[in-house]
Backbone as JSON Lines, residues from 0, in Angstrom:
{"i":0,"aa":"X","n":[-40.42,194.17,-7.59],"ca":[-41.68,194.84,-7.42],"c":[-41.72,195.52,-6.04]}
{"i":1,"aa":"X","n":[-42.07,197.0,-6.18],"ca":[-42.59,197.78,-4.72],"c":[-43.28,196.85,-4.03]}
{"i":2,"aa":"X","n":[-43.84,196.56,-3.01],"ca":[-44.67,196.08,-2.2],"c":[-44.89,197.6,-1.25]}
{"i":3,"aa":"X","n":[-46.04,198.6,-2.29],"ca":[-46.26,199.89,-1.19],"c":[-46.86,200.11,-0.29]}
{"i":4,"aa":"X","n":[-46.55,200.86,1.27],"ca":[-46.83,200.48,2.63],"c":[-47.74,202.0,2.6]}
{"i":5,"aa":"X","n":[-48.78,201.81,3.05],"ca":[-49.85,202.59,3.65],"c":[-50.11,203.22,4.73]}
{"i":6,"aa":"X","n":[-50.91,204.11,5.03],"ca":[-50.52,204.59,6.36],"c":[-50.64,204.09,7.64]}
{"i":7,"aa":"X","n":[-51.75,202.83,7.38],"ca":[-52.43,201.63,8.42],"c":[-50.86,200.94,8.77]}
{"i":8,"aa":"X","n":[-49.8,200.65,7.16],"ca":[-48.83,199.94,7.48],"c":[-47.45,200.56,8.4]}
{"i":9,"aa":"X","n":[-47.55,202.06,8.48],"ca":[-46.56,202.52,8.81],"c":[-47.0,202.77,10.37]}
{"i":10,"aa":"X","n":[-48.35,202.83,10.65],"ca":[-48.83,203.06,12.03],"c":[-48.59,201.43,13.22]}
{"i":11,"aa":"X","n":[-48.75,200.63,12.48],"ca":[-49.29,199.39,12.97],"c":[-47.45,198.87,13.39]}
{"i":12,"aa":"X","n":[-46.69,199.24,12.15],"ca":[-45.21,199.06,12.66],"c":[-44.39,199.79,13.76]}
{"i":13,"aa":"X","n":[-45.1,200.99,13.61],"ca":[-44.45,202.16,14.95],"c":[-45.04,201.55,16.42]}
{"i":14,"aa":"X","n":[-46.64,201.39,15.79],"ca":[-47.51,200.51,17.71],"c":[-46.56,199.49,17.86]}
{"i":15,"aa":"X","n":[-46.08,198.15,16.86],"ca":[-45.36,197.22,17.1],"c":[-43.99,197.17,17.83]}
{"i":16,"aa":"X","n":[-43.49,198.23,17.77],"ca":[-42.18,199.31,18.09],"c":[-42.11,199.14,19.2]}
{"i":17,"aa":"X","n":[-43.16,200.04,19.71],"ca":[-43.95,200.12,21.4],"c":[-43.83,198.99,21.97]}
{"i":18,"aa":"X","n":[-44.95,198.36,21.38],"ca":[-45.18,197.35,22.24],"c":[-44.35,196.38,22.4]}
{"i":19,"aa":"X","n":[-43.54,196.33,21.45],"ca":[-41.91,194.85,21.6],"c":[-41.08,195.94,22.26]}
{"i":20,"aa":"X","n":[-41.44,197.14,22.37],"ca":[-39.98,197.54,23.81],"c":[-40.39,197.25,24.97]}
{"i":21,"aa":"X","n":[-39.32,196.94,25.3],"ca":[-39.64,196.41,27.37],"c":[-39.76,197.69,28.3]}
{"i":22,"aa":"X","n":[-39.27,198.5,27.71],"ca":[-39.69,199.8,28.43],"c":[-40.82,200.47,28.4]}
{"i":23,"aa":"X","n":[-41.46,200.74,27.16],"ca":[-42.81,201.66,27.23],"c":[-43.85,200.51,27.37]}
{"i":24,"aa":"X","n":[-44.92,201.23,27.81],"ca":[-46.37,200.11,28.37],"c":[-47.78,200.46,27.63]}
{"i":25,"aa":"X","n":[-47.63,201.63,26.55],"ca":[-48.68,201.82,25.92],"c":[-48.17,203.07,24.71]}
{"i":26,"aa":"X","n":[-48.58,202.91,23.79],"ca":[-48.2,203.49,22.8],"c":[-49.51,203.89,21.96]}
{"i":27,"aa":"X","n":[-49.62,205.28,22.05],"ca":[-51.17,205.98,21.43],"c":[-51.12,206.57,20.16]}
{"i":28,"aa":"X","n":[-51.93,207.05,19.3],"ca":[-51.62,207.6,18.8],"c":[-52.86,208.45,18.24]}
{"i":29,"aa":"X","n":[-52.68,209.5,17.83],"ca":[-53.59,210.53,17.63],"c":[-52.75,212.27,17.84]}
{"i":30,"aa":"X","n":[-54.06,213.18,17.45],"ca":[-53.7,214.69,17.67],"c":[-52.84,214.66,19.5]}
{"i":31,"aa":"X","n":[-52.32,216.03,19.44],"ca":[-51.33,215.98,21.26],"c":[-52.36,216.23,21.88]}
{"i":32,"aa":"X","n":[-53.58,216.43,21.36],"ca":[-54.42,217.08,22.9],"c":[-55.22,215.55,23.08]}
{"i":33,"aa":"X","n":[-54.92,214.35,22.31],"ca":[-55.15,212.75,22.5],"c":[-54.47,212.41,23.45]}
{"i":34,"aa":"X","n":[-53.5,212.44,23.62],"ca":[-52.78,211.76,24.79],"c":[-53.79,212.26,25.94]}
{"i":35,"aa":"X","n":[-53.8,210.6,26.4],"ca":[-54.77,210.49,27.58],"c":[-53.22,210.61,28.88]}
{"i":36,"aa":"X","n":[-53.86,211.44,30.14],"ca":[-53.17,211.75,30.8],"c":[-53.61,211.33,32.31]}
{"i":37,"aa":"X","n":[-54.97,210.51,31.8],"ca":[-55.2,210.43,33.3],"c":[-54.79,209.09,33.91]}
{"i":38,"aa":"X","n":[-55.36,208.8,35.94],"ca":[-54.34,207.76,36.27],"c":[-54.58,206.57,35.97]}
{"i":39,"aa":"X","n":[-55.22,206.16,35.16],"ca":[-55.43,204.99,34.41],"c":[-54.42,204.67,33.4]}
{"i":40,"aa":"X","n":[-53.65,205.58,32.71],"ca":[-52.35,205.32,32.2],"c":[-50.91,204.47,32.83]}
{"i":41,"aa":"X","n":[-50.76,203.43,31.64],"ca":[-49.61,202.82,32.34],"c":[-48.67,203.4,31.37]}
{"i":42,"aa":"X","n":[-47.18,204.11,31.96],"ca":[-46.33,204.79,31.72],"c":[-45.14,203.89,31.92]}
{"i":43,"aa":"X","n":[-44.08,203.92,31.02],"ca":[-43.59,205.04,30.0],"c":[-45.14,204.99,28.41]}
{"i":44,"aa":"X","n":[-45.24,206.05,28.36],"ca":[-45.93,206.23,27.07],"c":[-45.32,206.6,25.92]}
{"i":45,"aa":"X","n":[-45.39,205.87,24.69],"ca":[-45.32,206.7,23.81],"c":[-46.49,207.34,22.74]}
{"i":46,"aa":"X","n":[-46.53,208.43,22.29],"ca":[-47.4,209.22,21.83],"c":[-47.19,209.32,20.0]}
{"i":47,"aa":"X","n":[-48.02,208.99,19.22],"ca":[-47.55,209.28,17.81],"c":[-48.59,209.96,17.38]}
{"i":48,"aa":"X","n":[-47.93,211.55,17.26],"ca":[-48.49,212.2,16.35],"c":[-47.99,212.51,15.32]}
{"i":49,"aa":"X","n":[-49.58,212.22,14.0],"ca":[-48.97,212.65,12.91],"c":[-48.91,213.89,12.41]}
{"i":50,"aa":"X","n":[-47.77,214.2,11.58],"ca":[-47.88,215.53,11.52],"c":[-48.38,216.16,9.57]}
{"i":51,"aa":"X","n":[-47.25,215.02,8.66],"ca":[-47.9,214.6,6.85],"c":[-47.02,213.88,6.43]}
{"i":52,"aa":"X","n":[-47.4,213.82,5.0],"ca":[-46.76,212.78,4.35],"c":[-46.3,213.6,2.85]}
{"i":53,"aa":"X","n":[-44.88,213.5,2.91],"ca":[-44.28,214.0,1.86],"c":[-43.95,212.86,0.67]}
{"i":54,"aa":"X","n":[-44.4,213.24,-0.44],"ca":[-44.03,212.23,-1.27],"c":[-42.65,212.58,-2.45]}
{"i":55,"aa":"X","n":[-41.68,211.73,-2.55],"ca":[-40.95,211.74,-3.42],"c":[-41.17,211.28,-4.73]}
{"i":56,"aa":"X","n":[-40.07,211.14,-5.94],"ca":[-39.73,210.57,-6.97],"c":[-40.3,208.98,-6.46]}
{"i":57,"aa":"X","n":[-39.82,208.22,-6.01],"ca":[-40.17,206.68,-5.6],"c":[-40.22,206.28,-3.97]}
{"i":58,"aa":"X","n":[-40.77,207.28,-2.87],"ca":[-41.06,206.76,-1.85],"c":[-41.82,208.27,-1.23]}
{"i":59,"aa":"X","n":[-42.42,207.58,0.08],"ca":[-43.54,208.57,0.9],"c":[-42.62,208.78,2.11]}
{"i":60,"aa":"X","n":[-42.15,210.05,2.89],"ca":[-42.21,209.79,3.93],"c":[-42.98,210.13,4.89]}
{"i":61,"aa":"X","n":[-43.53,209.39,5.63],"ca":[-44.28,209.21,6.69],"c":[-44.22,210.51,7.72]}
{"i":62,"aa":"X","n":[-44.29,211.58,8.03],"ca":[-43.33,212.23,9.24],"c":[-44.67,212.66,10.52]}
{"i":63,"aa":"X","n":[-44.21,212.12,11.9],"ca":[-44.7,212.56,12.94],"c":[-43.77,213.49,14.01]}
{"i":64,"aa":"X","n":[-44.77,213.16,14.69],"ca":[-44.23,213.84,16.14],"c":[-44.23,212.79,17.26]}
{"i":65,"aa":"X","n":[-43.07,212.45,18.22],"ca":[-43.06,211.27,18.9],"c":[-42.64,211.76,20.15]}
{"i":66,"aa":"X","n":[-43.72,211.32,21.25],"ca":[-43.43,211.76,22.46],"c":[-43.57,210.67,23.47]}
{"i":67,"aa":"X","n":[-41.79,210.51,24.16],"ca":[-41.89,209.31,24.81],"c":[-41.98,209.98,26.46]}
{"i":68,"aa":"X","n":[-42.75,209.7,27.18],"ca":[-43.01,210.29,28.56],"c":[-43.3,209.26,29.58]}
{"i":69,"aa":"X","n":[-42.77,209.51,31.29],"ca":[-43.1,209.16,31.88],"c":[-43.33,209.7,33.78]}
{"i":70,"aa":"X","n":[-44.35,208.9,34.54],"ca":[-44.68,209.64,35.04],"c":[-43.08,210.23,36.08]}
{"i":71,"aa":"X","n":[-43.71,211.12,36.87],"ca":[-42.46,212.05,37.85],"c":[-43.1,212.37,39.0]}
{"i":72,"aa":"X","n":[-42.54,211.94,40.06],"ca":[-43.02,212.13,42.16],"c":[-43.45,213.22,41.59]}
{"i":73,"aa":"X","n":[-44.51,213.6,42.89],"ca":[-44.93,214.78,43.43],"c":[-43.8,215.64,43.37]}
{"i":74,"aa":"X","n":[-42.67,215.73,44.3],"ca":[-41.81,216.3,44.75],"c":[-40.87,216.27,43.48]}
{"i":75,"aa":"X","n":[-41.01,215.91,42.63],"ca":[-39.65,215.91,41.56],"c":[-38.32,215.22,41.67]}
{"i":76,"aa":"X","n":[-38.29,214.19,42.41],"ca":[-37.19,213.85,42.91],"c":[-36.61,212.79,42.22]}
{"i":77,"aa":"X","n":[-37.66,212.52,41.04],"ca":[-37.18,210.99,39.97],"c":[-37.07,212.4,38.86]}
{"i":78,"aa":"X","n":[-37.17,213.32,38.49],"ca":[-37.39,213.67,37.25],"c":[-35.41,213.81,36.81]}
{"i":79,"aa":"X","n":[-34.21,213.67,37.07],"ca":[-33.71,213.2,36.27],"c":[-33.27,212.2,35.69]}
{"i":80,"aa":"X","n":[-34.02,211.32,36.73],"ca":[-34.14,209.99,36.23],"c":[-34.79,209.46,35.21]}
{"i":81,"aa":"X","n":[-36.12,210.03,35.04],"ca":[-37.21,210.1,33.84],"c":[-36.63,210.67,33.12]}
{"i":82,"aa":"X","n":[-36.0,211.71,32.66],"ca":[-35.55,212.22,31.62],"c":[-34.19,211.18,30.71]}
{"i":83,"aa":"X","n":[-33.86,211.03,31.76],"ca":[-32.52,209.79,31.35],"c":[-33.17,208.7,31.09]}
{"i":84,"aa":"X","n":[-33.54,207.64,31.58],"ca":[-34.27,206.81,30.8],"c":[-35.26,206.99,29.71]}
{"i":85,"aa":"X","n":[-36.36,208.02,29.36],"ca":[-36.81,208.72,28.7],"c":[-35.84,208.97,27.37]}
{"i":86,"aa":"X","n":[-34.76,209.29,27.37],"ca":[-34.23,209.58,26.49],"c":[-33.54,208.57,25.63]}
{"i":87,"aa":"X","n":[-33.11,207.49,26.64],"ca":[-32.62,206.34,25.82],"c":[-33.78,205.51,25.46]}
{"i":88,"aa":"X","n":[-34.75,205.66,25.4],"ca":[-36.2,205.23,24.72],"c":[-36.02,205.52,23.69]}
{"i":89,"aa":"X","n":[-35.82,206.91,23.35],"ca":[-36.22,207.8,22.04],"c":[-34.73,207.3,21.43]}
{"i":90,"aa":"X","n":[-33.77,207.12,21.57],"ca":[-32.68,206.89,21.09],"c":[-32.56,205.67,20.63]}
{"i":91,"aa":"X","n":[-33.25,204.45,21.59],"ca":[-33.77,202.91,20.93],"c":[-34.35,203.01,19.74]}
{"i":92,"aa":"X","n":[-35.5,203.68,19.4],"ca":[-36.43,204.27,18.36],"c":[-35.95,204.36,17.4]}
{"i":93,"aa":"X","n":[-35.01,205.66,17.36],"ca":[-33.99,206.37,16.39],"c":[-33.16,205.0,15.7]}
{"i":94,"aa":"X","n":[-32.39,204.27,16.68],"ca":[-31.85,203.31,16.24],"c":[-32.51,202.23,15.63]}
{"i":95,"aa":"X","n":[-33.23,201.85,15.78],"ca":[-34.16,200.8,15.09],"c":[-34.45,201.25,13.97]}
{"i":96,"aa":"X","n":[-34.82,202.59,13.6],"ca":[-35.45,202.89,12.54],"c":[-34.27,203.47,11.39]}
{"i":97,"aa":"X","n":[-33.44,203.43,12.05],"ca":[-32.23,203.77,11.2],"c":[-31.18,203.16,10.74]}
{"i":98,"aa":"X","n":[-30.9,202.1,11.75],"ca":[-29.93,201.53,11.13],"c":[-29.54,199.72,11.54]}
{"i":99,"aa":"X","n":[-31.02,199.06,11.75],"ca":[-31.34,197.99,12.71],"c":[-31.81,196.73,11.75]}
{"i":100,"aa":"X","n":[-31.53,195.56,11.99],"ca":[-31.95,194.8,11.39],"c":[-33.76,194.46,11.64]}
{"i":101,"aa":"X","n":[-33.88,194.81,12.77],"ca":[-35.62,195.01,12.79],"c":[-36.78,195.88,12.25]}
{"i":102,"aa":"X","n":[-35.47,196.42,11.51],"ca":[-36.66,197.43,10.41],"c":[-37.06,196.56,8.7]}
{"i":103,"aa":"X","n":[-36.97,195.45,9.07],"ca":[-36.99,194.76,7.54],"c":[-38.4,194.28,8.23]}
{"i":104,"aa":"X","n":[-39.22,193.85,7.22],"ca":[-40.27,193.04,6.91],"c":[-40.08,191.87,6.86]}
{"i":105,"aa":"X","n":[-40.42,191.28,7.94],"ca":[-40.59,189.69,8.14],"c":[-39.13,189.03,7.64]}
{"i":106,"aa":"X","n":[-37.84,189.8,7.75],"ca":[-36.66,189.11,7.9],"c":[-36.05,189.67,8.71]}
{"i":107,"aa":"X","n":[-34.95,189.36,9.08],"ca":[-33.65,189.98,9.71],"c":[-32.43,189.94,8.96]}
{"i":108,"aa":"X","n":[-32.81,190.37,7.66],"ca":[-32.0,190.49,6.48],"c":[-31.77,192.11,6.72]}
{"i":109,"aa":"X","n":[-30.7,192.31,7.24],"ca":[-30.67,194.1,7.23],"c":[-30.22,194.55,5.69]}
{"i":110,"aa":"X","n":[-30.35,193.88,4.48],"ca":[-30.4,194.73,3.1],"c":[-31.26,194.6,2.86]}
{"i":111,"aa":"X","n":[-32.51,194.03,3.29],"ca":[-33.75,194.64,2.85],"c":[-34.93,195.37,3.96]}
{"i":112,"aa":"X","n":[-34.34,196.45,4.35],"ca":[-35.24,196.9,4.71],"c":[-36.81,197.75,4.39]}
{"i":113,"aa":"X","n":[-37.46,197.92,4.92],"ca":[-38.76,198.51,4.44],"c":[-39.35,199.98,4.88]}
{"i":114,"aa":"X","n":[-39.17,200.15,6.23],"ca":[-39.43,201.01,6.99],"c":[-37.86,201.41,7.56]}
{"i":115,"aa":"X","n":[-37.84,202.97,7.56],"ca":[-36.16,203.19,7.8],"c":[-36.63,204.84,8.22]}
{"i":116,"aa":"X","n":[-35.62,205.48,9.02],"ca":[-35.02,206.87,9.1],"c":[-33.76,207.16,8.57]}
{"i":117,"aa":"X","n":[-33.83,208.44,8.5],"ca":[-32.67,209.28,7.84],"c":[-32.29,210.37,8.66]}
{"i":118,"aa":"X","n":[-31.21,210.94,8.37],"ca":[-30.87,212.29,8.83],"c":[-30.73,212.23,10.52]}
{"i":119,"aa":"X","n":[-30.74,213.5,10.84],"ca":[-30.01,213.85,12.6],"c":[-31.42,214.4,13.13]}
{"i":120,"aa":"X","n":[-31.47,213.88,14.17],"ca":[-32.85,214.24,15.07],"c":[-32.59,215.26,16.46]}
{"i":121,"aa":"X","n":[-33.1,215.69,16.26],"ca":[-33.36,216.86,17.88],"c":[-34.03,216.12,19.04]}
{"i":122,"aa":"X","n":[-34.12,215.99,20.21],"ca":[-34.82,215.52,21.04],"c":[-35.07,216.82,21.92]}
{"i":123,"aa":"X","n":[-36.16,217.33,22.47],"ca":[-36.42,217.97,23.35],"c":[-37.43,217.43,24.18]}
{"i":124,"aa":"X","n":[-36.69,218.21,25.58],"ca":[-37.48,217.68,27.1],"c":[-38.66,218.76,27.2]}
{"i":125,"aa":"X","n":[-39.57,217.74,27.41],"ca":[-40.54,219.16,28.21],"c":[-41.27,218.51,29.55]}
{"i":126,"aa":"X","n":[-42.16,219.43,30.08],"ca":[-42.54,218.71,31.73],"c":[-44.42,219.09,31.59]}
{"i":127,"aa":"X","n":[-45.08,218.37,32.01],"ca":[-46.32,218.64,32.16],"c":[-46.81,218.25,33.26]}
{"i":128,"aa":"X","n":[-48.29,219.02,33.38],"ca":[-48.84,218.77,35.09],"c":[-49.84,218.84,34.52]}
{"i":129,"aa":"X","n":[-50.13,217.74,34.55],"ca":[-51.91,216.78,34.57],"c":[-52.97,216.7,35.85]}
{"i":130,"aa":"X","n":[-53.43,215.57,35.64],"ca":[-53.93,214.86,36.71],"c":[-52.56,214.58,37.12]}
{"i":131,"aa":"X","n":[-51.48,213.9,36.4],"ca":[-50.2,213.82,36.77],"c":[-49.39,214.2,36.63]}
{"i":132,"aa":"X","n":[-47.83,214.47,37.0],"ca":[-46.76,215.36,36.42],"c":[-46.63,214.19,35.46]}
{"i":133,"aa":"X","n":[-45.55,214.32,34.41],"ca":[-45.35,213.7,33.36],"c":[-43.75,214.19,32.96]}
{"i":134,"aa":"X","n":[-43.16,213.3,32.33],"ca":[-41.77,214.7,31.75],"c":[-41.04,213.65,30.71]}
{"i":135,"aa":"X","n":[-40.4,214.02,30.13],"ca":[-40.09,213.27,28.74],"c":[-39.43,214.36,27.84]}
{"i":136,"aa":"X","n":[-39.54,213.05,26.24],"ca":[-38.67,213.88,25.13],"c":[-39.7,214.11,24.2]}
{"i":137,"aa":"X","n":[-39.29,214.91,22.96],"ca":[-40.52,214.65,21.87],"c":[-39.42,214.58,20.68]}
{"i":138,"aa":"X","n":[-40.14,214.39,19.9],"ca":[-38.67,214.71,18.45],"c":[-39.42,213.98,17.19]}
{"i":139,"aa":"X","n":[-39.07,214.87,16.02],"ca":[-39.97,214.94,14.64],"c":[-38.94,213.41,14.05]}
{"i":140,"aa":"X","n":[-40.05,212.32,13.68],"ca":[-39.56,211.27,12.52],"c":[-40.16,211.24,11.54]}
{"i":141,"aa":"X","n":[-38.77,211.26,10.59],"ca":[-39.92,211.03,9.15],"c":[-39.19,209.43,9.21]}
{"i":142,"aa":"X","n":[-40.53,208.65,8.89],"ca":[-40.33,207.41,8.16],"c":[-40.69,207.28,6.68]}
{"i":143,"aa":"X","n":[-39.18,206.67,5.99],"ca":[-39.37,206.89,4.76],"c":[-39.53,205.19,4.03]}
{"i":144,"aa":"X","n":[-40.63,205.05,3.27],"ca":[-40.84,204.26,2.38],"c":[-41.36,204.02,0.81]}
{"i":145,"aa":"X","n":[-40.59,202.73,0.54],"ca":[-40.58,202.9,-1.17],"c":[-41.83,203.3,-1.49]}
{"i":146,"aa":"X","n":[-42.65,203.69,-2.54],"ca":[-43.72,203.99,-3.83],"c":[-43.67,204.01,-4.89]}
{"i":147,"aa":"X","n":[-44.21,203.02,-5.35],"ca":[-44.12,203.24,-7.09],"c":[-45.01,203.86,-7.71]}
{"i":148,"aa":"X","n":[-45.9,204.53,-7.27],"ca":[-46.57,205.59,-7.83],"c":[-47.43,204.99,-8.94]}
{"i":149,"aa":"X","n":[-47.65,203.93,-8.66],"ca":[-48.66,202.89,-10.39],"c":[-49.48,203.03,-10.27]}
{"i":150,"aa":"X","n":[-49.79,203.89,-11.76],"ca":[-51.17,204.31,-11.9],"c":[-52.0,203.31,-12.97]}
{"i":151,"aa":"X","n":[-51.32,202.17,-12.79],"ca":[-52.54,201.1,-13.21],"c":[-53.27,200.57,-12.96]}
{"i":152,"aa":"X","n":[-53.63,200.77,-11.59],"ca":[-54.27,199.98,-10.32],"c":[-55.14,201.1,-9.59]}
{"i":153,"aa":"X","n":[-55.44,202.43,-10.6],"ca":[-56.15,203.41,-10.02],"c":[-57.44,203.22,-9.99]}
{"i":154,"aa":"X","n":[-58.43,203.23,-9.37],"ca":[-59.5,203.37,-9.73],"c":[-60.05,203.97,-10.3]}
{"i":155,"aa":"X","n":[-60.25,204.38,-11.35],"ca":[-60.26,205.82,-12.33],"c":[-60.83,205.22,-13.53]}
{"i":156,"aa":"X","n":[-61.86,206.13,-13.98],"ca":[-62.21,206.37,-15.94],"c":[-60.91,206.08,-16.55]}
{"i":157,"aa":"X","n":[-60.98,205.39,-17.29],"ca":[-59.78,205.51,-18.67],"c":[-59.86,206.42,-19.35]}
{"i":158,"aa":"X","n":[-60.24,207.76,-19.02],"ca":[-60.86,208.36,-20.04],"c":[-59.88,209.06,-19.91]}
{"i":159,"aa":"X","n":[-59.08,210.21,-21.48],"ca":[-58.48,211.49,-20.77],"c":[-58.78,212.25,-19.59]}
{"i":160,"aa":"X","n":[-58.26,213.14,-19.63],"ca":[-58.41,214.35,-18.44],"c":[-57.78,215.22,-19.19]}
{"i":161,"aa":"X","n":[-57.09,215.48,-20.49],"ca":[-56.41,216.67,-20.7],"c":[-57.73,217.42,-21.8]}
{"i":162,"aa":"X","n":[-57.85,218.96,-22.08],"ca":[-58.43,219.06,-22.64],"c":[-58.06,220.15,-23.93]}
């Protein structure tokens, strides 16, 4: 039997992501003009925006936009440092979701996983000036999970619909 994951379930596993890495210190999520930027932020951040949800034959994938950032001196003098650590963030991510035994549901059975990535990812750097400078990666994930599409459990008239 599917056990099908929702969008509460696919959000709540990405925050979990965050927050069990030792590197990032807050993990948001919402539209990009959400990311809170001011100095009340504890950084590295990660950012999840969603972008939709494509559905297949027997699974949904999930797909956002993920922006891992952190802050950068006045003077610029850490920013290739931020970018380098920054990047092996997003590459932890990638790996977990692709090919990790921590992508299973409540085992560490890596043949059953639940939540997974596919395919080759792009990472791009960009730099922003806030209240603070900021500089980081961003890069599109689709997370893909099973659906069985059962329409017995619809809430719906029994009635036709064809006419």
């Amino acid at each position: 039997m599917v056990n099908n994951k929702t969008y509460n379930n696919v959000i709540n596993t990405l925050k979990n992501l965050g927050t069990n890495h030792f590197q990032i210190s807050t993990t948001t999520v919402g539209d990009i003009f959400d990311i809170d930027l001011e100095k009340n932020t504890k950084y590295p951040l990660m950012h999840l925006n969603p972008v939709n949800v494509q559905t297949r034959r027997t699974e949904l994938v999930y797909n956002f936009q993920v922006f891992i950032m952190d802050l950068v001196e006045p003077d610029g003098s850490n920013e290739q440092e931020v970018y380098s650590d920054v990047l092996q963030i997003c590459i932890d991510i990638i790996g977990i979701l692709s090919n990790s035994q921590f992508q299973a549901q409540l085992s560490l059975d890596i043949n059953a996983p639940v939540y997974f990535a596919e395919g080759d990812f792009t990472c791009e750097p960009f730099k922003e000036r806030f209240d603070q400078s900021v500089t980081g990666w961003v890069f599109n994930l689709g997370v893909t999970v099973e659906n069985s599409f059962q329409t017995c459990e619809i809430p719906f008239n029994e009635t036709a619909i064809g006419e």
